[in-house]
C-alpha distance (Angstrom), angle and dihedral (degrees) to the residues before:
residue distance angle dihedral
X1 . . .
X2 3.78 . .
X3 3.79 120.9 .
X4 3.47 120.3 -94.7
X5 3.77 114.9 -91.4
X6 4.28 129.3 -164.5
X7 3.39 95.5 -121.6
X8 3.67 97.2 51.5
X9 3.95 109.5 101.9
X10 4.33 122.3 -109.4
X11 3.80 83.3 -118.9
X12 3.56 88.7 62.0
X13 3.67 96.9 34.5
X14 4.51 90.4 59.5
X15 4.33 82.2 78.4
X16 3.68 91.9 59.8
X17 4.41 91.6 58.8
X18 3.98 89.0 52.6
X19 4.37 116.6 142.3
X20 3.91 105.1 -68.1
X21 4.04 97.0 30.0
X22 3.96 123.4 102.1
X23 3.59 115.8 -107.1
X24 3.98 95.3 -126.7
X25 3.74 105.5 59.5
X26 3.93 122.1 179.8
X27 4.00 125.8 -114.7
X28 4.10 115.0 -142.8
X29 3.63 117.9 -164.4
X30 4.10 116.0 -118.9
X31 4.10 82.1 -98.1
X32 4.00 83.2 51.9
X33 3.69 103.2 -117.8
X34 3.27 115.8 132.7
X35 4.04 128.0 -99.6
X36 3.50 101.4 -179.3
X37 4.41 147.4 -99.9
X38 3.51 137.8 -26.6
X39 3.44 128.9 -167.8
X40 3.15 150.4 -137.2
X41 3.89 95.7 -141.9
X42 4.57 80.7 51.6
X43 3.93 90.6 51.6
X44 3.74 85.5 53.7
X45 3.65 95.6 49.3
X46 3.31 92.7 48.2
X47 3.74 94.8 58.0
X48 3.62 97.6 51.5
X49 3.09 91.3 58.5
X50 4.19 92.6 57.9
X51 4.47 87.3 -118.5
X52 3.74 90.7 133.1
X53 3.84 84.6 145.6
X54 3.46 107.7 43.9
X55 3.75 116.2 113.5
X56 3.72 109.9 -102.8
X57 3.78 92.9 -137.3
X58 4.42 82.2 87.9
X59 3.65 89.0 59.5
X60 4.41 101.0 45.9
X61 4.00 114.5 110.1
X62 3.86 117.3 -160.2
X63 3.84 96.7 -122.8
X64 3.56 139.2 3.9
X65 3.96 132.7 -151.9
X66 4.03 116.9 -97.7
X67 3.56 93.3 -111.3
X68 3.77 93.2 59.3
X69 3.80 89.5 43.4
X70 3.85 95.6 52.0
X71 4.02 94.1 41.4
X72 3.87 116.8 102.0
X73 3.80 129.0 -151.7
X74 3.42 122.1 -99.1
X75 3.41 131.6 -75.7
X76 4.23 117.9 -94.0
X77 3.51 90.6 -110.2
X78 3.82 83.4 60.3
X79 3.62 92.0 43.5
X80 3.05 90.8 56.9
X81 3.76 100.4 44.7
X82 3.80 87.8 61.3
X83 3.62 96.0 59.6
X84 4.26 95.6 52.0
X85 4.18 84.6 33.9
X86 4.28 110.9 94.4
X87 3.19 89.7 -118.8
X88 3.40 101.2 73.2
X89 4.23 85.1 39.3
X90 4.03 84.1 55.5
X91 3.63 87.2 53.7
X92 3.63 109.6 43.3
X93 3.43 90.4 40.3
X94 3.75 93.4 61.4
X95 3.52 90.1 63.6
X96 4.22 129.2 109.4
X97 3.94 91.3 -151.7
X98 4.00 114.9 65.4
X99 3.12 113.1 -109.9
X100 4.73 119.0 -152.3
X101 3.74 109.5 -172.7
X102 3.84 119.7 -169.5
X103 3.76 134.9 178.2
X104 3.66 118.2 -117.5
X105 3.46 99.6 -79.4
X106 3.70 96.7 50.5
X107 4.06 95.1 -100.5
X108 4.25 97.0 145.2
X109 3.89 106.5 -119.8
X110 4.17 101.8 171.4
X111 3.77 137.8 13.4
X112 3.63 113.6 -179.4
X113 4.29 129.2 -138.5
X114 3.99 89.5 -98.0
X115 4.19 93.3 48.4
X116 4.16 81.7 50.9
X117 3.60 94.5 45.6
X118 3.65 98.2 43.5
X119 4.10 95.7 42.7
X120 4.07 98.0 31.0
X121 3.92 83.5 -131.2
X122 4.02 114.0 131.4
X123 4.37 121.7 -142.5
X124 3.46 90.0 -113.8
X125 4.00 92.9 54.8
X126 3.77 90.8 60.9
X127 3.89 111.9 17.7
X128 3.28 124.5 114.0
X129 4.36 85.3 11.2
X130 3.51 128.5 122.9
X131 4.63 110.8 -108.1
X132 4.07 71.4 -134.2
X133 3.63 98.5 59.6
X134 4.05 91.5 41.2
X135 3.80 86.2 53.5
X136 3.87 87.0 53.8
X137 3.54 91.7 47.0
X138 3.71 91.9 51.3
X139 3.65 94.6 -120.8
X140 3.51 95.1 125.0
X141 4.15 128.4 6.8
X142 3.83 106.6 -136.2
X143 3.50 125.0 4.1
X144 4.25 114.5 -129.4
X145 3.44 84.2 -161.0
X146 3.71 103.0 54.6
X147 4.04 88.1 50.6
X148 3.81 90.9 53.2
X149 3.52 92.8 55.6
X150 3.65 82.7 49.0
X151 3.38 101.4 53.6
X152 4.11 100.8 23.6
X153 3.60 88.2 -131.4
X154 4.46 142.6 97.5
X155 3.92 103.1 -76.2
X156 3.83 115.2 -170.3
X157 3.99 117.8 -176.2
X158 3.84 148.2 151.1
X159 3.96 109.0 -94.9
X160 4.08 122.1 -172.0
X161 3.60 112.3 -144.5
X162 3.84 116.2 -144.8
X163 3.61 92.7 -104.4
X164 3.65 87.2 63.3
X165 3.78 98.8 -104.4
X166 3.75 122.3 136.6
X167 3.97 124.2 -132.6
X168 3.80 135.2 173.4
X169 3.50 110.4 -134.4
X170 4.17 125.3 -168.4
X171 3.87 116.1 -161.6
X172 3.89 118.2 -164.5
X173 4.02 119.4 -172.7
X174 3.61 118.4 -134.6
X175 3.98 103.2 -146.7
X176 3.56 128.1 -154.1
X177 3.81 116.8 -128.7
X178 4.02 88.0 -99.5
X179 3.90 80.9 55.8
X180 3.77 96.9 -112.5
X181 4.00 117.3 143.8
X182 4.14 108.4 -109.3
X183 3.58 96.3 168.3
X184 4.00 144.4 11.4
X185 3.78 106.6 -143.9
X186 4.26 101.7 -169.2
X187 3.98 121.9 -175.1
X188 3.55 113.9 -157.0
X189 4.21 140.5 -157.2
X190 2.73 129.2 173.2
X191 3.90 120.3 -120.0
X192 3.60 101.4 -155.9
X193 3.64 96.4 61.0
X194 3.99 95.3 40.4
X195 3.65 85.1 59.4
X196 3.78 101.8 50.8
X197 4.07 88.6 44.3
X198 3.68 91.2 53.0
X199 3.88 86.9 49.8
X200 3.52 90.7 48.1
X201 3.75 94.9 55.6
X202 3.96 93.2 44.3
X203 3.72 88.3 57.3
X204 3.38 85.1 46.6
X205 3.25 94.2 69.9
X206 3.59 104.2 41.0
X207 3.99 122.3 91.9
X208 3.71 113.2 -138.2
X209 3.49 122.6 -162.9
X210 3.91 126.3 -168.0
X211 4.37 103.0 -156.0
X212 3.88 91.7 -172.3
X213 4.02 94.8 70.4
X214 3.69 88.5 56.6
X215 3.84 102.7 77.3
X216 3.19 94.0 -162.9
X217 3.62 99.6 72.6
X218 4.37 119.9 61.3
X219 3.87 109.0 -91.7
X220 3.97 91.0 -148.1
X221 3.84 98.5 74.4
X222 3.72 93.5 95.5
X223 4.03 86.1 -120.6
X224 3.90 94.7 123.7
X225 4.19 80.8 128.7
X226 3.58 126.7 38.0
X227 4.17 104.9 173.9
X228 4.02 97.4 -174.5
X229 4.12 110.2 -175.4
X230 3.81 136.2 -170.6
X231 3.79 86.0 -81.7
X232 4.00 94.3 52.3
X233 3.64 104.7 30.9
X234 3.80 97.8 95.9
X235 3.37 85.3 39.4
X236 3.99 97.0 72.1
X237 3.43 86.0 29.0
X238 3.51 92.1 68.0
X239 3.86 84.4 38.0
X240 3.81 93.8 59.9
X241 3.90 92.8 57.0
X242 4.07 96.6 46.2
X243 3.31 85.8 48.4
X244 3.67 94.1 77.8
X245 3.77 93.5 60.2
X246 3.21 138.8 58.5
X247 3.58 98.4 -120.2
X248 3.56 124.5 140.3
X249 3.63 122.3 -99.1
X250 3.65 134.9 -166.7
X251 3.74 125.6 -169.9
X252 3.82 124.0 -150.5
X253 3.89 126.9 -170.3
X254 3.74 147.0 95.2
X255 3.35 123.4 -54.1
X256 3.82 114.2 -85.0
X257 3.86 97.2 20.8
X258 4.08 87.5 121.9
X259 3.85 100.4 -98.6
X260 3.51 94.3 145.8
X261 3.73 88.5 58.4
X262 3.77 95.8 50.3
X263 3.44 88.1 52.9
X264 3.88 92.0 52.1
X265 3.84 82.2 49.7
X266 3.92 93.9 60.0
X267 3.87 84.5 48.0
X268 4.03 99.4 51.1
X269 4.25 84.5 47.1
X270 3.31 88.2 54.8
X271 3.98 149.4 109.1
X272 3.94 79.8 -130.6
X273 3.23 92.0 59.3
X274 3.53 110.2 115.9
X275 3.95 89.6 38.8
X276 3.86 125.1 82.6
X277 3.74 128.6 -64.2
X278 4.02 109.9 -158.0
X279 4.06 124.1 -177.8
X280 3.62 126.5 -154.0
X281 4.02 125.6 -177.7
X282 3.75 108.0 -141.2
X283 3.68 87.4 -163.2
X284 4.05 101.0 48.2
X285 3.71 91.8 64.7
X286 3.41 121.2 68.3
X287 3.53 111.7 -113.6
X288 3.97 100.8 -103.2
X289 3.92 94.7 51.1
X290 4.00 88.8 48.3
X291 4.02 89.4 79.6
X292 3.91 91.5 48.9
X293 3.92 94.2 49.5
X294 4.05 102.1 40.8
X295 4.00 92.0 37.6
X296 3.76 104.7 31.3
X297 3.65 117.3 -145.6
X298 3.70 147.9 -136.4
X299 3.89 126.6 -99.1
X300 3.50 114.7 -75.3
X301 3.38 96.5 10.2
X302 3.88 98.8 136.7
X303 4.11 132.2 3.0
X304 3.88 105.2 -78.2
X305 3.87 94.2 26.3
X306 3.84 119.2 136.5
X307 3.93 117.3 -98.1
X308 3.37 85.6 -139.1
X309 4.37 96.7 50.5
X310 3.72 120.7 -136.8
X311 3.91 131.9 -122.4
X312 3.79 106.3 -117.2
X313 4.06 126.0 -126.7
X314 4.21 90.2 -96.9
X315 3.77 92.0 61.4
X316 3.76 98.1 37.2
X317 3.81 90.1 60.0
X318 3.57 93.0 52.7
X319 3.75 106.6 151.2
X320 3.51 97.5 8.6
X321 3.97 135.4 68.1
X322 3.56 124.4 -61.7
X323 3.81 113.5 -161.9
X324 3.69 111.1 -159.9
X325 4.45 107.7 -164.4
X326 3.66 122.8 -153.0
X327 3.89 100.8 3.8
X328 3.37 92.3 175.9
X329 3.95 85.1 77.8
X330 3.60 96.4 57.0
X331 3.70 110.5 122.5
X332 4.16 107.6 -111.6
X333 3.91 92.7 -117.5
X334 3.27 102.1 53.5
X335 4.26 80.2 44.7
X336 3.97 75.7 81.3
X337 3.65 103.7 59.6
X338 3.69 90.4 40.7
X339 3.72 95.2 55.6
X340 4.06 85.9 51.7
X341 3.84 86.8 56.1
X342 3.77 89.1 53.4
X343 3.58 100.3 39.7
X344 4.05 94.1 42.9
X345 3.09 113.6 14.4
X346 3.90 92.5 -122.9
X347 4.01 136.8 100.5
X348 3.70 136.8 160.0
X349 3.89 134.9 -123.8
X350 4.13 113.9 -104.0
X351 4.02 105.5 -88.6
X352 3.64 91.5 11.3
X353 4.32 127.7 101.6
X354 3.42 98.8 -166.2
X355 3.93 110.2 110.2
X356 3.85 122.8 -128.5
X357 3.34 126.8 -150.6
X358 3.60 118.7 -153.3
X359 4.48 139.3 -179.8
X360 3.77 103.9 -141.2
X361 3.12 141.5 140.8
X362 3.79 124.3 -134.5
X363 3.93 121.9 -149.6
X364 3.94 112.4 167.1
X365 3.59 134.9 -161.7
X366 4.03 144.4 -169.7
X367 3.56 147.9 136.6
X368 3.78 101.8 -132.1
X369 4.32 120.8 92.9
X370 3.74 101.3 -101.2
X371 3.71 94.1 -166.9
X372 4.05 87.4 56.2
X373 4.02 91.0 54.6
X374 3.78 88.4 42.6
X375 3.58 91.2 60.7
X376 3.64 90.4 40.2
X377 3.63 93.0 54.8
X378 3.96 98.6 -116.1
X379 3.83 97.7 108.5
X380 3.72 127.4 48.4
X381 4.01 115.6 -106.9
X382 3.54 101.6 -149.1
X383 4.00 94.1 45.9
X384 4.00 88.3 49.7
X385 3.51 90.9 65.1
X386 3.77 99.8 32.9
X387 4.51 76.5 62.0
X388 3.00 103.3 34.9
X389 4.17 99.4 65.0
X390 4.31 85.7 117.7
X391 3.98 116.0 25.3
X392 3.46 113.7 -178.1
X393 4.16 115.9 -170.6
X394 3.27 104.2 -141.3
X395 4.42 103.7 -150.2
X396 3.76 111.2 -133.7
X397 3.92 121.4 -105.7
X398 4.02 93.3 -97.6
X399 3.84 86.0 59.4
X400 3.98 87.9 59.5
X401 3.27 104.8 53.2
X402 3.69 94.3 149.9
X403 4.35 92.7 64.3
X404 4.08 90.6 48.1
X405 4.39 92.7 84.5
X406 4.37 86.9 42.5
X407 3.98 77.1 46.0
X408 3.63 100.1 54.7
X409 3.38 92.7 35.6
X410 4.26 99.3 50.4
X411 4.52 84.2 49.0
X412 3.90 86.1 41.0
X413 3.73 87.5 63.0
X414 3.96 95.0 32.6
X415 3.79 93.4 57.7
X416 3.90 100.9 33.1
X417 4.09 81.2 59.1
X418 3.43 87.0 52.2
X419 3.23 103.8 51.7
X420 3.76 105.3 30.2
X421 3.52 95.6 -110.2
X422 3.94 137.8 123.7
X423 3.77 105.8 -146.8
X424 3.74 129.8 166.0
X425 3.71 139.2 -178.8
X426 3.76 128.9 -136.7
X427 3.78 130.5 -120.0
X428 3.58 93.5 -99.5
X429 3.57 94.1 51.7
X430 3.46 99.8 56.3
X431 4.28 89.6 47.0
X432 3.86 81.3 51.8
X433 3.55 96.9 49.2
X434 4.00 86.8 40.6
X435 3.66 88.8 64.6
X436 3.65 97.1 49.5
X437 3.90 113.1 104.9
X438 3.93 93.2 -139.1
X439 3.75 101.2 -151.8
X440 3.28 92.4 -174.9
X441 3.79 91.3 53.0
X442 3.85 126.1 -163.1
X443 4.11 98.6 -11.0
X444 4.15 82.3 49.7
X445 3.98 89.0 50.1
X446 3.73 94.4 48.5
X447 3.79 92.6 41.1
X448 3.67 89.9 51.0
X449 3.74 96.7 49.4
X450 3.68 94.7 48.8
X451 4.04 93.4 46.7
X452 4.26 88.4 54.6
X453 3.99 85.1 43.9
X454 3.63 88.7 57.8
X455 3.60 108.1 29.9
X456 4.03 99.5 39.7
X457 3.86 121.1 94.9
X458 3.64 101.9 -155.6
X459 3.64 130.7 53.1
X460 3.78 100.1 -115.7
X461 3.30 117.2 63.4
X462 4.03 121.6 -147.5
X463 3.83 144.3 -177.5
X464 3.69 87.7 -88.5
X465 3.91 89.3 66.1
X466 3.73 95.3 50.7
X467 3.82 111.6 104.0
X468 3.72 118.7 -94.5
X469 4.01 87.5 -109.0
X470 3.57 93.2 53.1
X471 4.19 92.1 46.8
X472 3.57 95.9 63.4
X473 3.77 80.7 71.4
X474 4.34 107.1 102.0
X475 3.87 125.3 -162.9
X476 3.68 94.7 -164.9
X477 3.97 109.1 71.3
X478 3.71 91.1 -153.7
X479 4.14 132.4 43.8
X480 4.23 112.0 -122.3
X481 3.58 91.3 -143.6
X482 3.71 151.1 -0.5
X483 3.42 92.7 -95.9
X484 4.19 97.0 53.7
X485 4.24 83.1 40.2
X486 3.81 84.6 58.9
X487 3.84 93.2 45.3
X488 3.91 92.6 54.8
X489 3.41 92.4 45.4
X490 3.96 90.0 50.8
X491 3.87 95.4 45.2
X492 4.18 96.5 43.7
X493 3.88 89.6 47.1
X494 3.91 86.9 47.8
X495 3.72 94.7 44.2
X496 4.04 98.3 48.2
X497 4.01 86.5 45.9
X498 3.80 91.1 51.4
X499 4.14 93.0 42.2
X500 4.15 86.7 52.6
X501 3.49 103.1 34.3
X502 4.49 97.9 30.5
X503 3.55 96.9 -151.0
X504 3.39 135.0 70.7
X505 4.06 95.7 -135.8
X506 4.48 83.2 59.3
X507 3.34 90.6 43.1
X508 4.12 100.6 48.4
X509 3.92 84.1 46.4
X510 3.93 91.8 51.2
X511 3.58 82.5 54.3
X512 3.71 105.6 45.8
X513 3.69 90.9 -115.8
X514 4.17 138.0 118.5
X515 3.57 115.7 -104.1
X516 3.87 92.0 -122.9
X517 4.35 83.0 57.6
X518 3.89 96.3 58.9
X519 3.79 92.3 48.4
X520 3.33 95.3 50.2
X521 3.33 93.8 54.7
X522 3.62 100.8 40.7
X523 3.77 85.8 58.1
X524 3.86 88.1 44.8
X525 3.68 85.2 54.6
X526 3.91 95.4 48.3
X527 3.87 87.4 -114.4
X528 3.68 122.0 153.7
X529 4.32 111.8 -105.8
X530 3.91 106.0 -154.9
X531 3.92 122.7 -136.9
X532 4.05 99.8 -90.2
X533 3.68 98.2 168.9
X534 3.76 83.5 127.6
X535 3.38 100.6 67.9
């Protein structure tokens, strides 16, 4: 057995006081000097007090007395007297966690009030029972316990209770001095509630602000949810303040980060409220028509033109917002016209030489470096600074992790209204989903919600409906076994075979197995097997 080291945890720490072992052991540093002693009398402590995880390197005293060094631990007998005595009921059953003690061949001995309370199972259900047995009986699914006696070494994995309930169990072997396993001490939490407090708290710390029940703002934005986070909140502070001016704002980020709606924002706060807000895509047009749709133009201007002419975008949102997207697309001479708009307020129609004047104000947008194509000679100079009084970075969706559950939840309600349907997600979705990097940000997170809305056949959706790109995605940084390392391995190969190849025929082939193989294992692996009947 290794020596002890401060960061390991007391929990960890009970195995090295088993029958046969001194009750002061010594602590090394990771560079193997050593710190100092821990006791048993510490260890003790510690556990009545319920600080199973605390790092032991609180408890370590620099020296000890000779008595305490040359006094052993009990005998097994006494060992095991303290775990039927009431003392060691009093103590374990003053603990938060659960606690599931077994003897060392995985007969249950003790379950304590918070293990009852967290599982719904009762002592008498399970005492005196092989973990074996309760597996069989489908009481529990795997058995922590039964793999540390396995193994001879701390096992920590996710158990599903037969109620359905999810809890992470951590089994640590206390070892006789001949190294055989006397007991299996296992802490338990349970998952499922973990998860919805640490939602709670993120949406605790979110502001969200409902624009329709102010009437003094538009209610056709599409701003009936604003979720602003930690990462965000200065953000629309800053938005709030510029919004009283007319300054000019540019907004720079990936696409999908919701820059488009922060723009609508600065709008709705706004003296312009109550006046238009109009949208054009620099990049959706091609470059040619751009002119024709910003500027307007007179008829017969150009082959295809209405006889009649048409008032361009600029002059439609006069005295309102005009909310130009992906700038960095505009074509350089039309870069021209736009910086007379900015500059004086005035433009004219294609194939006209009548000036305009026009009240608007100008907020831009895109996801490209406009300093880099200024330098490169793609994007005017003077008209990037005449934009860009206000920049705002807007952080990408994987930066706010705290917004993605209000997220889900505010296109959850969107699209179930939509649809006429009443669809939820569980807990363990939304800490799946919370891990995902969403590269395609926002738009990807509404487009994903509204795909399992339609697609899904039962009204809570799981992991298992994700998409096989999105389940490669794992909350838990490390595997708890060989067995679970195995499974990742599996479902990630699987899911970056299917996402290249899109079938599951291409994707078996790719990985020199049947068809029939891959979807047994993907529904082995709770992962979701798309329609292929057109194969």
């Amino acid at each position: 057995m290794h020596p002890l080291h401060p960061s390991m945890t007391v929990e960890e720490a009970v195995a090295y006081f088993s029958p046969g072992r001194a009750e002061v052991q010594e602590v090394y540093s990771e560079a193997n000097e050593f710190i100092g002693y821990l006791t048993i009398e510490s260890i003790s402590l510690a556990m009545q007090r319920g600080e199973l995880t605390r790092p032991i390197r609180e408890f370590v005293v620099p020296e000890v007395s000779l008595h305490d060094q040359e006094h052993h631990a009990s005998s097994q007998s006494q060992l095991h007297a303290f775990f039927q005595s009431p003392i060691c009921r009093i103590i374990f059953n003053s603990l938060y966690d659960g606690v599931y003690i077994t003897d060392g061949m995985g007969i249950t001995l003790f379950i304590n009030q918070a293990y009852q309370r967290i599982t719904g199972i009762s002592e008498d259900e399970v005492k005196g029972v092989h973990m074996d047995l309760l597996i069989k009986q489908g009481i529990i699914s795997v058995s922590a316990s039964l793999e540390t006696i396995r193994t001879k070494r701390p096992v920590t994995l996710i158990q599903t209770i037969r109620n359905g309930r999810k809890i992470i169990v951590s089994a640590t072997p206390v070892l006789s001095s001949s190294k055989e396993i006397l007991y299996v001490i296992s802490s338990v939490r349970d998952i499922t509630e973990l998860i919805r407090l640490k939602h709670e708290l993120d949406s605790q710390k979110l502001w969200r602000q409902t624009l329709q029940k102010d009437a003094q703002f538009p209610n056709d934005l599409g701003l009936e949810n604003v979720v602003i986070g930690p990462a965000t909140h200065s953000l629309f502070q800053l938005a709030e303040k510029v919004a009283k001016t007319d300054a000019k704002v540019l907004l720079q980020g990936e696409t999908g980060v919701g820059k488009s709606m922060i723009a609508k924002f600065i709008h709705s706060r706004s003296a312009r409220s109550g006046e238009i807000f109009m949208e054009l895509n620099c990049a959706a047009i091609p470059g040619h028509l751009v002119e024709a749709e910003l500027f307007g133009y007179e008829p017969g201007s150009f082959t295809g033109a209405l006889k009649s002419g048409k008032v361009g975008i600029l002059e439609s949102a006069h005295r309102g917002t005009l909310f130009l997207d992906e700038i960095g697309d505009l074509p350089l001479e039309l870069q021209v016209k736009l910086l007379k708009v900015v500059e004086e307020n005035q433009f004219m129609r294609v194939g006209s030489t009548e000036i305009r004047h026009v009240d608007v104000r100008i907020i831009t947008a895109t996801h490209r470096d406009l300093a880099t194509l200024v330098r490169e000679g793609l994007f005017r100079e003077d008209l990037y600074y005449r934009l860009n009084i206000v920049t705002f970075d807007v952080p990408p969706l994987r930066q706010r992790k705290e917004e993605i559950v209000p997220l889900l939840e505010t296109y959850l309600g969107k699209f179930n209204e939509k649809y006429k349907e009443n669809k939820t997600m569980t807990l363990e979705c939304y800490e799946w989903l919370t891990n995902y990097q969403w590269p395609g940000n926002i738009r990807e997170l509404a487009n994903l919600v509204e795909r399992l809305i339609v697609t899904t056949y039962h009204d809570s959706i799981d992991v298992g409906d994700l998409p096989s790109f999105i389940q490669q995605v794992f909350p838990l940084s490390e595997p708890a076994s060989l067995k679970e390392a195995v499974a990742r391995l599996e479902r990630s190969m699987i899911a970056k075979a299917i996402h290249s190849h899109g079938t599951t025929r291409a994707a078996a082939e790719a990985l020199g197995i049947s068809q029939s193989a891959i979807v047994q294992k993907m529904k082995k692996l709770q992962m979701r097997v798309e329609n292929e009947s057109n194969e």
